[in-house]
C-alpha positions in Angstrom: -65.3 46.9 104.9 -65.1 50.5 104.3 -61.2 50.3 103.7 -62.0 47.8 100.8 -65.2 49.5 99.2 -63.0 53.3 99.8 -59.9 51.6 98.2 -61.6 50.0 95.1 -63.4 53.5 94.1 -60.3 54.9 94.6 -58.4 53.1 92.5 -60.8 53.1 89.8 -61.5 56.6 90.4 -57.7 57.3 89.7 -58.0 54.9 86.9 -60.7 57.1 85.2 -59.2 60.6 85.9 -56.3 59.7 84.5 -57.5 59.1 80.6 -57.6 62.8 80.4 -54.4 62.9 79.9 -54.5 60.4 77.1 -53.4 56.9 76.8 -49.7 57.2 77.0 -49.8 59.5 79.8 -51.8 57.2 81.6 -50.3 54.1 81.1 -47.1 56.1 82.5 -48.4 57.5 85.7 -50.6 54.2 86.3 -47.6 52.4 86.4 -45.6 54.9 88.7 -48.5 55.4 90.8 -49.1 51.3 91.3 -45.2 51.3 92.3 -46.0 53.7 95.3 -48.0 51.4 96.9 -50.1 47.9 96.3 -53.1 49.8 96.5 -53.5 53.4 95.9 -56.1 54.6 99.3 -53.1 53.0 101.3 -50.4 55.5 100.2 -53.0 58.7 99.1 -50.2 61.2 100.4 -48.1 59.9 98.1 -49.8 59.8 94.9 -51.2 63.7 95.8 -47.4 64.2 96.0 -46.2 62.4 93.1 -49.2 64.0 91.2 -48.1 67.7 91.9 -44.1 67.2 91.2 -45.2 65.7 88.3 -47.8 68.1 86.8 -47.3 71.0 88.8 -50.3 73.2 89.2 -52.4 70.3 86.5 -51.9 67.9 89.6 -54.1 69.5 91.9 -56.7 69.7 89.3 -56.0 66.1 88.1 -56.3 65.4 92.3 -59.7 67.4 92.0 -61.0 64.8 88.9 -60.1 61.6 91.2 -62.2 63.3 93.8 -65.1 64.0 91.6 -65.1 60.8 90.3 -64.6 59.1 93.8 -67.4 60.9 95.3 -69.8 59.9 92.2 -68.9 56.2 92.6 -69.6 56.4 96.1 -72.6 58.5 95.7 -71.7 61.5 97.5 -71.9 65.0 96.5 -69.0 66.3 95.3 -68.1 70.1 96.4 -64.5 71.5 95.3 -63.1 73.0 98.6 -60.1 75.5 98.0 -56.6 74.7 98.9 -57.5 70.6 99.4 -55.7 67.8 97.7 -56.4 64.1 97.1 -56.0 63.3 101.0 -58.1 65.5 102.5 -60.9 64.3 100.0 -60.1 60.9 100.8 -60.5 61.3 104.3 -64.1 63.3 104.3 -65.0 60.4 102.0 -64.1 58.0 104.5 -65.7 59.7 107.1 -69.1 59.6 105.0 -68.9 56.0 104.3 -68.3 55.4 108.1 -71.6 57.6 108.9 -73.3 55.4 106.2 -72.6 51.9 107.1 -72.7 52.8 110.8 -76.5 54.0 109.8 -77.1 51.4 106.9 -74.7 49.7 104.7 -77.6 49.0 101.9 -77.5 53.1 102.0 -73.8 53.1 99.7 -74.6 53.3 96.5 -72.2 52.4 93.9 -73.5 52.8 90.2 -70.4 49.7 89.5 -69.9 47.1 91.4 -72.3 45.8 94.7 -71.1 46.5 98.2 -71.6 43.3 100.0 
């Protein structure tokens, strides 16, 4: 359950972080980031990789936007911690999910779609 709601944010997250670099850009790195994995929470290490070869020093910021707007679709805080990329973020948001739904699952909330 947490897998599905983390990996849904996620990908949506991604989705979202990505129009900053405008529609072509997107499209591009949507569809190279879709061929890493079926699912991008399954392969996280490798789209923080792909994301920094590609854009250099912009990945880690682009890595920092998916974060933010992970945490806000989760509804989680979101704090910028120095020298972390997409994994580690995915991982302390996995962490507070599992707190959540081992206190409450009706304690999520997701401004976009119901957790069921």
């Amino acid at each position: 359950m947490t897998d599905d709601v983390l990996g849904k944010a996620l990908y949506e997250a991604t989705d979202e972080a990505l129009t900053i670099l405008g529609r072509s850009a997107r499209m591009v790195l949507s569809g190279y980031i879709s061929k890493l994995s079926d699912s991008p929470s399954y392969r996280v290490e490798a789209v923080s990789e792909t994301l920094e070869v590609i854009l250099g020093q912009g990945g880690r910021s682009l890595q920092k936007l998916i974060a933010k707007h992970l945490y806000r679709k989760l509804g989680f805080d979101f704090q910028a911690r120095e020298n972390w990329d997409l994994t580690e973020y995915v991982e302390e948001a996995k962490r507070k999910l599992e707190t959540c739904s081992s206190h409450s699952q009706s304690e999520v909330v997701d401004y976009n779609y119901p957790v069921k």
